[in-house]
C-alpha positions in Angstrom: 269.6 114.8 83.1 267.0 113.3 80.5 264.2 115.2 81.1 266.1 118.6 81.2 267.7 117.7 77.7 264.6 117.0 76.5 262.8 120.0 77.3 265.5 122.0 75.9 265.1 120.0 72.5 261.2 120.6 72.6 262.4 124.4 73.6 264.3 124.6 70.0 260.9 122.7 68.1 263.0 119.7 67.4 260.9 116.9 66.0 263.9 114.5 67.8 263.4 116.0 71.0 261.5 112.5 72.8 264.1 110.2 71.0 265.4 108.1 74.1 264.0 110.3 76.8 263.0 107.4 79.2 266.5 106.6 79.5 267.8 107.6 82.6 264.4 106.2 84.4 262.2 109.8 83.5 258.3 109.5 84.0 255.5 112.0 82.7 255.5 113.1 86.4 258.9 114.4 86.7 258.9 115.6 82.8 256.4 117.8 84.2 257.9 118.5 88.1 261.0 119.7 86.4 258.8 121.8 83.4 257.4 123.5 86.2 260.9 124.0 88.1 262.1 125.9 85.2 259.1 127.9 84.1 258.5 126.1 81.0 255.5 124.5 81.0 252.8 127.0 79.4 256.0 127.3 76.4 256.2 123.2 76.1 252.7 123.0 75.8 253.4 125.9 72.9 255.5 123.9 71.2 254.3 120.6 71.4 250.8 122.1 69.4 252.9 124.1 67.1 256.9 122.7 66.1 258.3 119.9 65.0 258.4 118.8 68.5 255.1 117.7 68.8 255.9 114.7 66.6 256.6 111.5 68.1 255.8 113.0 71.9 253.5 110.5 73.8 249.9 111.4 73.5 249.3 111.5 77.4 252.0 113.9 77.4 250.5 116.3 74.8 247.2 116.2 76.7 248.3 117.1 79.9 250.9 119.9 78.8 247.6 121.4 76.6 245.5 121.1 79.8 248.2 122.5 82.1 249.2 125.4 79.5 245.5 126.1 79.0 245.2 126.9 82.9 248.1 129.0 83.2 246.3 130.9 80.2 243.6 131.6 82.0 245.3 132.8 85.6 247.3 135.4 82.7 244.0 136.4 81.6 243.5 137.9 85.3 246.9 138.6 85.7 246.8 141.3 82.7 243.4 142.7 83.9 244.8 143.7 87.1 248.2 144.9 85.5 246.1 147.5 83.6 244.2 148.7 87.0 247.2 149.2 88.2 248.9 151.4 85.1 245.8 153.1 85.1 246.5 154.4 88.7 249.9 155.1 87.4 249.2 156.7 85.0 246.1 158.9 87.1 249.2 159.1 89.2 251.2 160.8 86.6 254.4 158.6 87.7 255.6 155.9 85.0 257.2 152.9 85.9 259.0 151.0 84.0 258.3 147.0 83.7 261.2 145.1 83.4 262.3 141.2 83.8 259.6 138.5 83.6 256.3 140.2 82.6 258.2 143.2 80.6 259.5 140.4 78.2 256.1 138.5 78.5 254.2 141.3 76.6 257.5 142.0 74.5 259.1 139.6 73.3 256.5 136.6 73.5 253.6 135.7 71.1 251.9 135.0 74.3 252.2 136.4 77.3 251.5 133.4 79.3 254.2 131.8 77.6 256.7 132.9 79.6 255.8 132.8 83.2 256.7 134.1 86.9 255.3 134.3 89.9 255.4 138.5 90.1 255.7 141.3 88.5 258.9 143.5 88.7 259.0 147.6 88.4 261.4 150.2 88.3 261.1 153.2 89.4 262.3 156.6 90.4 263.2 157.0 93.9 261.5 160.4 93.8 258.5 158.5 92.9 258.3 155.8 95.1 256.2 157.3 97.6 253.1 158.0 94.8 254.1 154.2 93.9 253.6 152.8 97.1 250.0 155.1 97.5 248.5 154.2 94.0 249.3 150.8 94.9 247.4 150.9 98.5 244.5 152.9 97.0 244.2 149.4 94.5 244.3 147.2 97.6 247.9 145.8 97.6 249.8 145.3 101.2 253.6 146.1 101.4 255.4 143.5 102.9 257.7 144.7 105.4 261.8 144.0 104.3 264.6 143.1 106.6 266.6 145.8 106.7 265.7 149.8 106.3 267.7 150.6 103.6 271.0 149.1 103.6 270.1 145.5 102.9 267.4 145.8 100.5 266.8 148.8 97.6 262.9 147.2 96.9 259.6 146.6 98.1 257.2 144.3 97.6 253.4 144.3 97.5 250.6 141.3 97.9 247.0 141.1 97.2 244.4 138.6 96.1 241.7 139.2 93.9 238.2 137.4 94.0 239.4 134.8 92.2 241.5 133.8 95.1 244.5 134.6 93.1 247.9 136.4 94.5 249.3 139.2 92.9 252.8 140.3 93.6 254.4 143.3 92.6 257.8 144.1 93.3 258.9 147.6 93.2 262.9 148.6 92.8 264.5 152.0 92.8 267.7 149.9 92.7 268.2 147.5 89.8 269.8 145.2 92.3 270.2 144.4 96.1 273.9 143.5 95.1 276.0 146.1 95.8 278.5 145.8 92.6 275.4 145.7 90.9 272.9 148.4 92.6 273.6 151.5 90.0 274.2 149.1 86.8 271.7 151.2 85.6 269.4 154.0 86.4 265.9 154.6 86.0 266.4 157.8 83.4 269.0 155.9 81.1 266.2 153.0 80.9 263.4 155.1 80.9 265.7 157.2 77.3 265.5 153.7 75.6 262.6 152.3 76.8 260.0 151.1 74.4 255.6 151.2 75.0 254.1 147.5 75.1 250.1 148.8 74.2 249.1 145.3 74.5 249.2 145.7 77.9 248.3 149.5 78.6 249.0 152.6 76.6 251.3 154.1 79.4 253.4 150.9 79.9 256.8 150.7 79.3 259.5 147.5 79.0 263.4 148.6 78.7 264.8 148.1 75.1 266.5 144.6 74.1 269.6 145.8 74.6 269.1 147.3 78.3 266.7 144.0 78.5 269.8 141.5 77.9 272.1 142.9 80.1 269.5 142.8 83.4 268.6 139.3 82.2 272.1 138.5 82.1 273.0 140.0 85.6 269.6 138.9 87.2 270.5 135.0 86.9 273.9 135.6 89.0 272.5 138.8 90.8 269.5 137.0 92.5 269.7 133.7 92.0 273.2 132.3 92.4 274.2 131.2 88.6 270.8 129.9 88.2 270.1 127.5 85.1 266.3 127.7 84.8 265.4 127.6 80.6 263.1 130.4 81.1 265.6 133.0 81.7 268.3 131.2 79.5 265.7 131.5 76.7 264.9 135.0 77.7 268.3 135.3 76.7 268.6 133.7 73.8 265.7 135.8 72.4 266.8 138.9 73.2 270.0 138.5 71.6 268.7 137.2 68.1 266.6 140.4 68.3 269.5 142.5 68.9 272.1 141.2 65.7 275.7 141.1 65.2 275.3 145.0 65.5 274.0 145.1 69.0 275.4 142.2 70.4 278.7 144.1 69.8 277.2 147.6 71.6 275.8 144.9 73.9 279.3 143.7 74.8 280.9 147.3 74.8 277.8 148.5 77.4 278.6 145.3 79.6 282.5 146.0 79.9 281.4 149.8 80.4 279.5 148.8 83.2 282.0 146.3 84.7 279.9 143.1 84.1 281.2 141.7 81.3 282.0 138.6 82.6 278.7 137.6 84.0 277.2 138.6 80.8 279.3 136.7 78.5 278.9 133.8 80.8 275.2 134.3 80.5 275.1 134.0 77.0 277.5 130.8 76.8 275.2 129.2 79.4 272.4 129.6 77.5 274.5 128.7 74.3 275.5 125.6 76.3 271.9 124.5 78.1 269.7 125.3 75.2 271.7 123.9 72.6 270.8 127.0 70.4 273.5 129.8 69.2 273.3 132.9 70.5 276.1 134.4 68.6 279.1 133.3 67.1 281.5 131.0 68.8 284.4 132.3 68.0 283.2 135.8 69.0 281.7 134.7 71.9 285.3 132.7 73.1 287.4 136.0 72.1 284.6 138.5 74.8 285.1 135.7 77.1 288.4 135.7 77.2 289.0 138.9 77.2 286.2 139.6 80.0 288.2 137.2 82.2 291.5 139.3 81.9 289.6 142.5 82.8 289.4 141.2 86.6 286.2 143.0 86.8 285.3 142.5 90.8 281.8 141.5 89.9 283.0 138.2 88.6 282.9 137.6 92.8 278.8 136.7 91.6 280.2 133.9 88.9 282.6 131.8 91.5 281.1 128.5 93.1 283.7 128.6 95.9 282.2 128.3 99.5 281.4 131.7 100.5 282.5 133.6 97.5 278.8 133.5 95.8 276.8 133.3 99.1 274.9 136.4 99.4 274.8 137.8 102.8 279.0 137.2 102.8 279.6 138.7 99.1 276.8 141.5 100.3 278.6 142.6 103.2 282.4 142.6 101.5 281.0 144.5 98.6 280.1 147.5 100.5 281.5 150.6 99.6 283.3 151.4 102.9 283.4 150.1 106.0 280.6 152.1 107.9 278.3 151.0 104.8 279.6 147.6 106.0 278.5 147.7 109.7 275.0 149.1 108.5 274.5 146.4 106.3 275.5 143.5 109.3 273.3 145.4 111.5 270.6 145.4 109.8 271.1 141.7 109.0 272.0 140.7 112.8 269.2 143.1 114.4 266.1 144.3 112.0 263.8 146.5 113.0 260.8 145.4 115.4 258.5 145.8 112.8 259.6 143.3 110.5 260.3 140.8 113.6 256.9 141.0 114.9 255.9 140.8 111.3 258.2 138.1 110.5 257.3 136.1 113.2 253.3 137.2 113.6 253.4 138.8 117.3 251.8 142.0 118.0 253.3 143.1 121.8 256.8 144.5 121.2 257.5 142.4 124.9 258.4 139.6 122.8 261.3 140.9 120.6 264.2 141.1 122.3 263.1 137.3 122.8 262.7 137.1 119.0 266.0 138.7 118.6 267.7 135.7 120.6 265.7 133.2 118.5 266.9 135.1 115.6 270.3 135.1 116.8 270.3 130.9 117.8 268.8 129.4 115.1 271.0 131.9 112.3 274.4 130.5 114.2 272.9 126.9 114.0 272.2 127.4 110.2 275.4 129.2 109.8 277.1 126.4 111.3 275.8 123.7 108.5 276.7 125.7 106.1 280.5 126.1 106.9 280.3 122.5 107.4 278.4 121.4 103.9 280.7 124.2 102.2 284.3 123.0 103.9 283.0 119.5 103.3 282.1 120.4 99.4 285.5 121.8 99.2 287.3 119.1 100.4 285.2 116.5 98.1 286.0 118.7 95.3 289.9 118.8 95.8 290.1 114.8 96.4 288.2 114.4 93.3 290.9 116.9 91.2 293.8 114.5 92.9 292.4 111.3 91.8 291.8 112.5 88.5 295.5 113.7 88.1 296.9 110.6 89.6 
């Protein structure tokens, strides 16, 4: 596409980057629809006013990317002051959690935090401390959400609340690094929390993990939680982090990924964002040896990198991950039947009369659903094969 091309090429500060860009039929509109799609638009509007890239782009263009980055400015301004209540109760708490993802690399590795945007903020933390978590976080008037599963399905929590300003603010709290299975113990909290590094901008107390322990959960994150996902923000997330780390780290970067199993995903991670962004993240012929050699190694997380129907679906690759099978029948029963709570939750009833009823409805409308899929996925397939034969004939 045009417009994605484009925004990479503003991305890199090219002053080329709106040569031709109406080609294939792209408006202002969708420039911006897709901007937004991939969390880009506060960092467009960055570039435009300060690279290369802001030559030759259409004046209506620059005006409403200023105005739009200018807004989501402002909402950072009162994301930041209530990120600093909330360390503060941490650390009146005397429990540390450690940011990581989106807003970890927006006060680390950006010369603005609301240049790199996302609609929560992530923490890590020790399962020992998630109780004083969850209470500093209700003393500051947050709500937890309730999950689908009690333990087996989902290793976070998440909490909602909306300041004066009418604004939401999410936090997500993980003693897990991932839901995934494969991926859960990738890391802990003490081996992040030996490497992690302050961000004083934010708070004194805070903490982000360091670029190297930063790559590798932006690498795994994109195929962990989002199914391969292309959005530039996390591609560029990645490409930042590893010009940080240098030929030195990207090699203790690549020892620590086949270590931990994922080396694979991460070296597709970094050719992706190689490949998207048009920018080098490390050498090619380095990069082509690791990936090569990750693909030999057979490593059963590659299951998150496949595009075959079923193979990257979560709920499927969740339950045939498990570590045994009675870990397997927890996880389905949680996913079949969850708890009342989170039905009458889910589904905004108060009387627990109604949930064997909501269990059915449950039940019906997952089979219907389930049913579309196996017929989009087996009709994908068989698309894809007639397409290989024609080509070969």
């Amino acid at each position: 596409m045009s417009i994605d091309r484009t925004l990479a090429a503003v991305l890199r500060g090219e002053a080329s980057a709106w040569a031709d860009w109406r080609l294939e039929g792209a408006t202002d509109e969708k420039l911006f629809e897709r901007a937004a799609w991939h969390g880009v638009t506060a960092l467009v509007a960055h570039q435009l006013a300060t690279t290369p890239a802001g030559d030759g782009c259409p004046a209506p263009i620059r005006a409403e990317a200023e105005r739009r980055g200018a807004k989501i400015a402002a909402q950072e301004g009162l994301v930041a002051h209530e990120l600093r209540r909330v360390f503060s109760g941490f650390e009146d708490a005397h429990v540390r959690p450690i940011l990581f993802k989106g807003t970890a690399l927006a006060y680390s590795h950006y010369p603005q935090p609301s240049l790199r945007e996302r609609s929560d903020t992530d923490l890590f933390v020790s399962l020992r401390d998630f109780t004083v978590v969850e209470n500093t976080l209700a003393s500051l008037g947050y709500e937890r959400r309730l999950p689908l599963g009690d333990g087996a399905t989902c290793k976070q929590a998440w909490f909602e609340k909306r300041d004066r300003f009418g604004l939401k603010h999410a936090v997500d709290v993980h003693w897990r690094i991932s839901n995934r299975p494969l991926l859960m113990d990738l890391v802990s909290y003490d081996e992040l929390a030996a490497r992690a590094e302050p961000v004083p901008s934010l708070h004194p107390s805070a903490i982000v993990p360091c670029p190297l322990h930063a790559l590798l959960l932006a690498a795994v994150h994109r195929v962990a939680h989002h199914d391969n996902a292309t959005e530039l923000a996390w591609l560029h997330d990645i490409a930042r982090l590893a010009s940080v780390l240098g030929a030195d780290g990207l090699e203790e970067f690549r020892r620590l990924a086949e270590h931990r199993r994922v080396s694979a995903i991460c070296a597709n991670a970094m050719e992706v964002a190689a490949e998207l962004l048009g920018t080098p993240v490390a050498p090619r012929d380095w990069l082509d040896d690791w990936r090569a050699g990750a693909l030999r190694r057979r490593e059963p997380s590659v299951i998150y990198l496949s595009h075959a129907p079923w193979q990257a679906d979560q709920a499927i690759s969740n339950l045939l991950t498990q570590p045994d099978w009675p870990a397997r029948f927890r996880y389905a029963a949680e996913l079949v039947f969850p708890s009342a709570r989170y039905l009458l939750a889910r589904y905004g009833f108060e009387s627990r009369a109604v949930v064997p009823f909501l269990h059915l409805w449950r039940l019906a409308t997952g089979t219907f659903k389930l049913a579309g899929r196996v017929t989009r996925d087996l009709s994908s397939a068989a698309t894809s094969m007639k397409v290989g034969h024609d080509d070969i004939v």
